[in-house]
matplotlib code that plots the C-alpha trace (Angstrom):
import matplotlib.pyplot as plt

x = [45.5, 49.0, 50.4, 53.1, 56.5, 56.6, 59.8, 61.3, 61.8, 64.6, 66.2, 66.2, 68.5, 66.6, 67.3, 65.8, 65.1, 64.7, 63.8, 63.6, 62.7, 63.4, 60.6, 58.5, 60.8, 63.0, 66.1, 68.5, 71.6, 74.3, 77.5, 79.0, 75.6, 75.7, 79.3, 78.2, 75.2, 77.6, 80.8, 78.2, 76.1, 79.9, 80.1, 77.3, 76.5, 79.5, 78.8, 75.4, 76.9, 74.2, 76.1, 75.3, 74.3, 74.1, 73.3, 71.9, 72.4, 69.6, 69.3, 65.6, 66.2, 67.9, 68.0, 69.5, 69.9, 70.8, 71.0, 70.5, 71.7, 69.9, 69.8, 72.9, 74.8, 77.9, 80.7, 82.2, 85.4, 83.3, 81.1, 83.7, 85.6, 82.6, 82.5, 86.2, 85.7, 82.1, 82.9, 86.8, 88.3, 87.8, 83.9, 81.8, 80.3, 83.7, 85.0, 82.0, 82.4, 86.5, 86.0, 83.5, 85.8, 89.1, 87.3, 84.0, 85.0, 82.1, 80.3, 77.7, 74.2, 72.4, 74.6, 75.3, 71.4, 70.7, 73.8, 72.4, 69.5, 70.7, 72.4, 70.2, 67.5, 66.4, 64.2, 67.0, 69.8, 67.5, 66.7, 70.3, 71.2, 69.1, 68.7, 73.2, 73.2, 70.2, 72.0, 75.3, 73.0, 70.9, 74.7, 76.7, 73.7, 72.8, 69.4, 66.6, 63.8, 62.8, 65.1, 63.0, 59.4, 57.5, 58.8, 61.4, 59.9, 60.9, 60.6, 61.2, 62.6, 63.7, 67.0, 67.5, 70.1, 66.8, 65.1, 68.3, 69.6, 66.5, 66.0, 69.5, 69.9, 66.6, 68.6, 71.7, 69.6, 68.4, 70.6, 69.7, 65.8, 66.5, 68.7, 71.6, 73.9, 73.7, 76.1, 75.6, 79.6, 79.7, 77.3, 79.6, 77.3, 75.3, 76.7, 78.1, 80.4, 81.2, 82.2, 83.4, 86.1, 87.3, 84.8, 85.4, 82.3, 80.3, 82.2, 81.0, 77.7, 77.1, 78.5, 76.3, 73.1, 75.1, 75.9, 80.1, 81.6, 84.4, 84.2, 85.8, 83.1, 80.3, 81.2, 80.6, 77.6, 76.2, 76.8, 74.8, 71.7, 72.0, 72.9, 70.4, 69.6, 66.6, 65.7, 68.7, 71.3, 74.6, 77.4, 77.2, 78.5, 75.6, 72.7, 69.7, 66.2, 65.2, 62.3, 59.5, 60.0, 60.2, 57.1, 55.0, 56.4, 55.2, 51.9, 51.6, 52.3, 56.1, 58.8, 61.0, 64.5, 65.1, 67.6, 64.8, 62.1, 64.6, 65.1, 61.5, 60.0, 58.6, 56.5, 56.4, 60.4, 59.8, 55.9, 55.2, 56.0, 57.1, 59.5, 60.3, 58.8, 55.1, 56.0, 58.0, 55.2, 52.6, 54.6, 55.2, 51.7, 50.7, 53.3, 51.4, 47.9, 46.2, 46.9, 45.4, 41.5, 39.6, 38.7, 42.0, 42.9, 47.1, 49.7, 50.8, 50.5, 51.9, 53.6, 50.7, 52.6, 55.8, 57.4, 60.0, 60.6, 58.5, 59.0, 55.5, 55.2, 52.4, 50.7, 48.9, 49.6, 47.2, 47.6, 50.9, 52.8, 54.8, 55.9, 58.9, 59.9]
y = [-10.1, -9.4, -6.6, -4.1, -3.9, -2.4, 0.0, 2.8, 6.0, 6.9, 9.5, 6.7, 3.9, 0.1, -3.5, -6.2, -9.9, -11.0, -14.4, -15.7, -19.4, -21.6, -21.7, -24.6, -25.4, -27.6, -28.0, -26.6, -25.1, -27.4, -26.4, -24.6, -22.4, -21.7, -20.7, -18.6, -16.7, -16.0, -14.5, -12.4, -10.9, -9.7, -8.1, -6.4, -5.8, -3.1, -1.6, -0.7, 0.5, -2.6, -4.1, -7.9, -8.8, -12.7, -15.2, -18.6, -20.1, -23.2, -25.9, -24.2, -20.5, -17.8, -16.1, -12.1, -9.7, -6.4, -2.7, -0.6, 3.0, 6.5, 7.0, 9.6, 11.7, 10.2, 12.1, 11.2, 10.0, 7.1, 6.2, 5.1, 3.3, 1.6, 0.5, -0.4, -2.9, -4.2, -4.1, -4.1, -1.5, -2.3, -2.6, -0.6, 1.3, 1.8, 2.7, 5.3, 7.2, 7.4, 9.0, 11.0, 12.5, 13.0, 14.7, 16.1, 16.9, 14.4, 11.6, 11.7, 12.8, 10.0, 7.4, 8.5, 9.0, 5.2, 4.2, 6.7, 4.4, 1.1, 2.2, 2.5, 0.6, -3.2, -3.8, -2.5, -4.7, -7.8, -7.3, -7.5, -10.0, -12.6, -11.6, -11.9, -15.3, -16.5, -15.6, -17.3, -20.5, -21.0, -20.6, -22.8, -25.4, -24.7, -24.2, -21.0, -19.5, -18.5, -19.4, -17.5, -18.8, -15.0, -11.6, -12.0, -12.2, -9.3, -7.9, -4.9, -5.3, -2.2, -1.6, -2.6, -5.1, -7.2, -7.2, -7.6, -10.5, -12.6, -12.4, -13.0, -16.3, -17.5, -17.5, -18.7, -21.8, -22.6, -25.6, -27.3, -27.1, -28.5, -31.0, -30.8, -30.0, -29.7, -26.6, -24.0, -23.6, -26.6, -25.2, -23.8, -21.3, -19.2, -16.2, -17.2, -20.3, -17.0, -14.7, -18.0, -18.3, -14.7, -12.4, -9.0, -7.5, -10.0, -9.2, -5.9, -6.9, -9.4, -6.8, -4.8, -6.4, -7.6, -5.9, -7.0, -4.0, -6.4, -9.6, -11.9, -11.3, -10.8, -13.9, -15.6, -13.5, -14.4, -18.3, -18.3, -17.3, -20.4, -23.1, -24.3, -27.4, -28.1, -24.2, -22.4, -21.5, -23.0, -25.1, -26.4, -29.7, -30.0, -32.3, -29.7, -30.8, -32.3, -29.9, -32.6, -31.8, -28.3, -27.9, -30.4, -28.0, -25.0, -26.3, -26.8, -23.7, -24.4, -21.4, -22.2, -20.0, -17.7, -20.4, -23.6, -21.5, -20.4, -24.4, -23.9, -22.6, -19.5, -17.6, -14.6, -13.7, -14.2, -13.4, -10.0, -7.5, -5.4, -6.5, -5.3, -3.3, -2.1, 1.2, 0.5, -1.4, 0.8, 3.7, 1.7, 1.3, 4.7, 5.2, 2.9, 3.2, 3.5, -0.2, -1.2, -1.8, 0.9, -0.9, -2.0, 0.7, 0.1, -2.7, -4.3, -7.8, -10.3, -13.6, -16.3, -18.8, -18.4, -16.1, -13.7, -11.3, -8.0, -8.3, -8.0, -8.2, -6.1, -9.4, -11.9, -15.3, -17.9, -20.7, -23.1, -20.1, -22.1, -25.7, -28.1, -27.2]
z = [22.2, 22.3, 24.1, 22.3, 24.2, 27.2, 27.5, 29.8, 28.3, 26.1, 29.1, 31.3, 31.2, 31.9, 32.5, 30.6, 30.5, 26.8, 25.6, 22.4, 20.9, 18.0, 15.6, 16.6, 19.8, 17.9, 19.9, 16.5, 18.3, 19.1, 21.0, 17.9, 17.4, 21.1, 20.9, 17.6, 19.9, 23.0, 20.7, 18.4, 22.0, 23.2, 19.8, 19.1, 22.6, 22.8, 19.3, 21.0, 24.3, 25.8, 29.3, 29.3, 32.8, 32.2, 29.3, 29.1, 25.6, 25.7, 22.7, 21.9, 23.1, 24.8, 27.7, 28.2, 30.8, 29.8, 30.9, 28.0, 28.8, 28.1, 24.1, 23.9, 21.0, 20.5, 19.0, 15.8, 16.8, 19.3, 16.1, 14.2, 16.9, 17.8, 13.9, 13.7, 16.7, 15.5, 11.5, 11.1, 9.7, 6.4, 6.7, 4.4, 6.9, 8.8, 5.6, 4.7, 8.4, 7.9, 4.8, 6.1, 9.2, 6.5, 3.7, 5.0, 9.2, 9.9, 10.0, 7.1, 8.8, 7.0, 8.0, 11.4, 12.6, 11.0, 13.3, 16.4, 16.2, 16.5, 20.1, 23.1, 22.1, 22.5, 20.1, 17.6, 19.8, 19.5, 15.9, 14.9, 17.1, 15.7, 12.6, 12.1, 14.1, 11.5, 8.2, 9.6, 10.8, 7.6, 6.0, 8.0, 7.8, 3.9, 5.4, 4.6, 6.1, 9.3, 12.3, 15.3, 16.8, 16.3, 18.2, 21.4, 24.9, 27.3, 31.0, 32.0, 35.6, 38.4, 37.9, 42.0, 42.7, 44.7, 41.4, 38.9, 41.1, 41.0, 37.0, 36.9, 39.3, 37.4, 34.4, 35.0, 36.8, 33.6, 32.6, 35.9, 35.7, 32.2, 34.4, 32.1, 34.7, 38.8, 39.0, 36.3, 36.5, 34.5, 31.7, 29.1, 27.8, 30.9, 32.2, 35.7, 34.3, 31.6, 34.2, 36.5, 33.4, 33.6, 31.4, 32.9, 31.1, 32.9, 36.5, 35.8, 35.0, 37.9, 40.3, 39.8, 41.0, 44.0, 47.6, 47.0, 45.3, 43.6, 41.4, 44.0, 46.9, 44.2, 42.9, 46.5, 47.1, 43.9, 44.4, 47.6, 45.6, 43.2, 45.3, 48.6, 50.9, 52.8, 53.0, 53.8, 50.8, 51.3, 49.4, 46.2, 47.5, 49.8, 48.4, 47.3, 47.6, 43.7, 41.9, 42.6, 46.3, 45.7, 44.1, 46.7, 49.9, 47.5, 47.2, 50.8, 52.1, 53.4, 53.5, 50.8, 50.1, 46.9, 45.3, 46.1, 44.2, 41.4, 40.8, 39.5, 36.3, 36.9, 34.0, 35.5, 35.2, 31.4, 30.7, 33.7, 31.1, 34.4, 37.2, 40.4, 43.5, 44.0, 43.1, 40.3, 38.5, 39.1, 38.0, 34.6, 34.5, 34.4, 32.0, 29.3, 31.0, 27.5, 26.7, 29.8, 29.8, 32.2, 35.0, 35.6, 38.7, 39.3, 38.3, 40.6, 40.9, 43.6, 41.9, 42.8, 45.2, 44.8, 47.9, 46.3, 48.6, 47.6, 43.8, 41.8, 38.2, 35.7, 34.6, 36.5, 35.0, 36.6, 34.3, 34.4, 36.2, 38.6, 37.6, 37.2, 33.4]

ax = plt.figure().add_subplot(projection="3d")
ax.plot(x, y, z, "-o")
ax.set_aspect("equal")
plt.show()
């Protein structure tokens, strides 16, 4: 049975890994689709006051992580710059709140409370997200129905810079498991080659899951978590063990690093519902105890073979967890 969404509270600002697949895993966006997903997340993403971590825009899904801050009150004069930047200044809405501000002192209450609640929430951020880049798809391809396979994926994780990092080096190392590439700067449409190319949103974002307070020694940090040879991280220009070996030293009990088991497919980062350390978890888990069954006692679960670090995850996947795709 499926579980509902697991979510911090709205006082509390979270992190999330969200994933999200084309219907029947048909590989539908090409290279102008992907560049459609990555412009619309940098516009939306703002209008929602969402900070984009990392992105990877795959030819079957998505990948996002993002910090969704505490649900606040904006003032009027934010709501309608917001709009201008999001809708133009001629947009409806934009139009709507102006008026509003000039003739009334205010934002209509109807309007802004339906705006209040697309910010600060990412079930609301997701929704629109794919539901704008589906209307412009079944458009630009004179195409109709439904774009999405079912309801987005998502995990919460800790907010920690142990846990962030991990969820976002998985991701970005997406377009080499899929083998498309062998550095992910060369994959157009992830988040490092984004940030690699000058994104500041993204410098901000990558910072700050890393010990390096500025982009340029982030940016180093960061690279030493994606890149590794026969278990110690390293260059890029260094020959990394392939995935097939990987996975044998695994299964055998050798110590692999955090960028050799990244190379992997781990379910976990995408299917634990929670992310991060023991206490973390657990506290989540008392949070949403009544959708747990009652002899479950805590959360906590450690991720079955794979050795990253003290991270454990609210769901204990068993089957296909770990593999090469």
């Amino acid at each position: 049975m499926r579980m509902s969404r697991l979510k911090a509270s709205a006082d509390q600002s979270a992190v999330y890994h969200c994933v999200s697949r084309v219907v029947g895993g048909q590989f539908l966006l090409d290279d102008v689709g992907k560049e459609r997903l990555t412009r619309l997340l940098f516009k939306l993403a703002p209008f929602c006051g969402i900070q984009v971590i990392t992105y990877c825009m795959m030819g079957n899904h998505f990948h996002l992580l993002v910090r969704v801050p505490t649900r606040q009150d904006l003032p009027d004069a934010e709501l309608l710059q917001r709009l201008e930047v999001f809708y133009g200044k001629r947009g409806v809405l934009t139009v709507l709140a102006r008026e509003g501000l000039q003739t009334r002192g205010g934002i209509d209450p109807v309007l802004r409370q339906s705006l209040l609640e697309r910010m600060g929430d990412v079930s609301a951020f997701m929704k629109e997200f794919k539901q704008r880049f589906s209307r412009w798809y079944n458009r630009y391809h004179g195409r109709f129905g439904t774009l999405w396979a079912e309801r987005f994926k998502s995990v919460l994780v800790e907010d920690t810079p142990g846990a962030v990092r991990v969820v976002a080096a998985y991701i970005d190392l997406n377009p080499v498991r899929a083998g498309l590439v062998t550095d992910p700067k060369e994959y157009r449409f992830c988040g490092y080659a984004h940030a690699l190319a000058g994104n500041a949103e993204l410098h901000r974002g990558l910072t700050s899951c890393l010990k390096s307070g500025n982009w340029s020694e982030a940016a180093a940090e960061y690279r030493m978590s994606l890149f590794v040879t026969a278990g110690s991280s390293g260059r890029s220009d260094k020959e990394a063990l392939d995935r097939e070996t990987i996975l044998a030293e695994l299964k055998r009990g050798g110590e692999l690093s955090l960028g050799q088991v990244l190379r992997l497919r781990v379910r976990h980062l995408t299917d634990g519902l929670v992310l991060g350390s023991r206490e973390f978890v657990n506290e989540v888990f008392v949070q949403h105890r009544e959708k747990f069954g009652p002899r479950r006692q805590n959360g906590a679960r450690r991720i079955r073979g794979v050795p990253l670090l003290d991270i454990r995850v609210l769901r204990d996947l068993r089957v296909r967890a770990v593999g090469i795709q």
